[in-house]
Structure formats: C-alpha cells, structure tokens
N, C-alpha and C positions, 0 to 999 in steps of 0.2 A: 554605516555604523551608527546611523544617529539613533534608527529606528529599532534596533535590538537592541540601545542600551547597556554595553559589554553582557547579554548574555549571549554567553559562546554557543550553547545549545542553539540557537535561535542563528546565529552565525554563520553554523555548521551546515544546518539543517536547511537558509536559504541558497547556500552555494551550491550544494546536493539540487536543490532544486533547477536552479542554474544551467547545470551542468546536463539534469534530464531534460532540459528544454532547449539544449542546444546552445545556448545563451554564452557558455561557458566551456571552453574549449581546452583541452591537454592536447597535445602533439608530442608522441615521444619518440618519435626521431629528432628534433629539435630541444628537446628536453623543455617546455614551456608551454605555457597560459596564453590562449588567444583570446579576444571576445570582441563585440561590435559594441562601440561605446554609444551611440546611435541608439541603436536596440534597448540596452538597458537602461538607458535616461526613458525611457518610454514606459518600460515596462513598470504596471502596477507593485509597490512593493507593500507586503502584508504589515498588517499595525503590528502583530508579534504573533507566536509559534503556533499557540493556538490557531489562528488563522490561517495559516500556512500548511498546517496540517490539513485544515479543515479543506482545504484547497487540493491536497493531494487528494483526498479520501473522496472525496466530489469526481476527480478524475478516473475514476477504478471502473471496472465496466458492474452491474448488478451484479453477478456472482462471485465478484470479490469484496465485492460494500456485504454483502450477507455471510463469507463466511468470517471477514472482520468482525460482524456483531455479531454471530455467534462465538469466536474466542473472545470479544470483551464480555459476556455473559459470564461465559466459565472462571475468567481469571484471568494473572500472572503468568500460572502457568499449566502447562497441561502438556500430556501427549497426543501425537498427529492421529491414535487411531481414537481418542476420547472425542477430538473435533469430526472425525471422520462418522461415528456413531450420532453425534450430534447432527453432521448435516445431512447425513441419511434421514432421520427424525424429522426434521426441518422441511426437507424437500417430499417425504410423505405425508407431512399434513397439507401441503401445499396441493397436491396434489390429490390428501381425498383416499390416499390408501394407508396402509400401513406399513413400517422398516420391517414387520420379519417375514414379509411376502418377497421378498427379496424383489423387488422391481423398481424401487427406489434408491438412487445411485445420483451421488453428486455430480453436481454438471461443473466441477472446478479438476480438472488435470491432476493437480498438483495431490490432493485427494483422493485420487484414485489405488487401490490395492495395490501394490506391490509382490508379484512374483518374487517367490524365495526359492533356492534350489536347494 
C-alpha cells in the first residue's frame, strides 16, 4: 500500500494484475484468497498505474498493441464496426493494397464480421 499512495485505482488494478499472473489466488469452494508470500516479496512492484498499465499493454501480442492504438486514435468512444473499418484501412496500407478490394481483413478474432440471421 505504500507504493499506490491510497489510490484505489492503482490498488485495484495491481491485484487484477496479481491475479492474471497467478500470484493471487480465489478458491471458491473454500470461499478464500490464497497466494505465496515467497513469490510476491520478490516480485517487481510498479512506481504507479501508469506503469502498470504500461506493463500490461507490453504483454498483448502485436495485434492487440495495434488495434489498442488504433481505438486510442479514434477516441472514448466508438463503435466495433467504426474500429473494424479502421483496421481494415490499417492492415491495407500495411500491406500495400487497398480496404475496398476486399482482401484486407483484420488478423484480430475478435474483429471479425459477425453473421446475422
């Protein structure tokens, strides 16, 4: 607690981390918080949030570090198919052709067109 200064954000957001790293354990058949106290005396802990984030967004593989920069480009906020158009765009100059030759298709899943019935 020294090191986030009562911000909670910052609080929140290293135990989240925690918990993605193993570090930080729930059991809920026992209803309770496990962890290795071992482990976390060791582990690095970030100056503050910025850093922490900066540490998450480091761990993303490339096609999620690029379509994070393109939604901080756009903004707050936007719709999935506004980023979708966008990293079609993105992934066509990359490549050298053009979005409305339609050969240019996000390499992110999540991205991908949705079948409607």
């Amino acid at each position: 607690l020294r090191k986030t200064d009562g911000n909670t954000s910052f609080v929140v957001q290293f135990l989240v981390s925690l918990c993605d790293e193993g570090l930080l354990l729930y059991n809920d058949k026992n209803q309770r918080w496990s962890w290795d106290l071992d482990q976390l005396l060791t582990r690095e802990i970030p100056d503050d949030i910025v850093d922490l984030f900066m540490a998450k967004i480091e761990n993303l593989d490339a096609d999620a570090r690029g379509i994070l920069t393109l939604a901080a480009c756009v903004g707050s906020t936007f719709s999935e198919s506004t980023l979708h158009v966008l990293s079609s765009e993105s992934l066509a100059c990359s490549e050298g052709t053009t979005a409305s030759n339609n050969t240019a298709r996000p390499t992110t899943p999540a991205l991908e067109p949705v079948n409607s019935k």
